[in-house]
C-alpha positions, -999 to 999 in steps of 0.1 A, spaced: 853 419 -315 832 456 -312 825 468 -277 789 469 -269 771 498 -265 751 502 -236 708 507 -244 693 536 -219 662 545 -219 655 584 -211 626 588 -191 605 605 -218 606 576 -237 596 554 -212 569 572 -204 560 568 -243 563 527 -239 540 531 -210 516 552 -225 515 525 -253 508 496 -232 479 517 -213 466 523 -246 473 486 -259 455 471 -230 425 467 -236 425 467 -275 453 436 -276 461 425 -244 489 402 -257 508 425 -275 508 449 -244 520 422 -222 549 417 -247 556 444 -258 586 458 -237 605 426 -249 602 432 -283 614 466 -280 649 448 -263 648 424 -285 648 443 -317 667 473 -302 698 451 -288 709 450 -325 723 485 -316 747 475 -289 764 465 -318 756 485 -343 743 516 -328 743 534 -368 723 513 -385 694 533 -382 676 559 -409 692 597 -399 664 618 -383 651 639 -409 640 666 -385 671 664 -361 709 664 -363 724 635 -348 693 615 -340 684 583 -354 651 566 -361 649 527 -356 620 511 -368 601 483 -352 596 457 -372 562 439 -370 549 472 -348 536 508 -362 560 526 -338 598 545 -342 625 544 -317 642 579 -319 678 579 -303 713 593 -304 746 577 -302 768 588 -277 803 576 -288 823 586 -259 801 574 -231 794 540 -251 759 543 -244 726 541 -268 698 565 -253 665 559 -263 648 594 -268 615 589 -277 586 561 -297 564 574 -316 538 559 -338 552 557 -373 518 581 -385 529 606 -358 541 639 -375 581 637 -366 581 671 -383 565 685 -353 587 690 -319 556 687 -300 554 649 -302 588 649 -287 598 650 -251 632 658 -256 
C-alpha cells in the first residue's frame, strides 16, 4: 500500500478559495456554499498520487491540477521528503499563468 501524502493549503491559496466564494456569492450561491468540498474532494486524489498533474509550464517543480466541472487550477508542489501536498495557488483557468503577478507565491 502507498503512504499518503498530506494536502496543505498555503495561505495564499486560501485566500484565493476565499476570494472565490466572495465572488461566487451572490452570482451562485450554491456553488459557493460547496465549493471548499469539491476542492477536497477532487484534490484528495493527490494523497495518493501527488504527480498526476499537468507540469507547470511557467515554473519548475509545480504542478497544475485541474478542477473538473469548475473553471479554476490548483497550482502545487510536491514535497517528497516531508510527505506533504501544498496547495500554492487557484486560479481561474483564463487567468494568464504566464504572468507571476497572479501568483502569491
Amino acid at each position: 500500500m502507498r503512504d499518503s501524502y498530506r494536502i496543505e493549503w498555503l495561505e495564499p491559496a486560501k485566500q484565493d478559495l476565499r476570494d472565490i466564494v466572495f465572488y461566487l456569492i451572490d452570482k451562485a450561491p450554491l456553488v459557493a456554499i460547496g465549493i471548499q468540498e469539491e476542492f477536497d474532494s477532487q484534490l484528495s486524489v493527490l494523497e495518493k498520487f501527488p504527480l498526476i498533474s499537468q507540469e507547470n509550464a511557467y515554473f519548475d517543480g509545480v504542478l497544475d491540477f485541474k478542477i473538473k466541472g469548475l473553471p479554476y487550477v490548483v497550482v502545487y508542489k510536491v514535497s517528497p521528503e516531508r510527505r506533504a501536498v501544498e496547495i500554492l495557488a487557484v486560479l481561474h483557468e483564463r487567468k494568464n499563468r504566464a504572468d507571476s503577478k497572479n501568483y502569491r507565491f
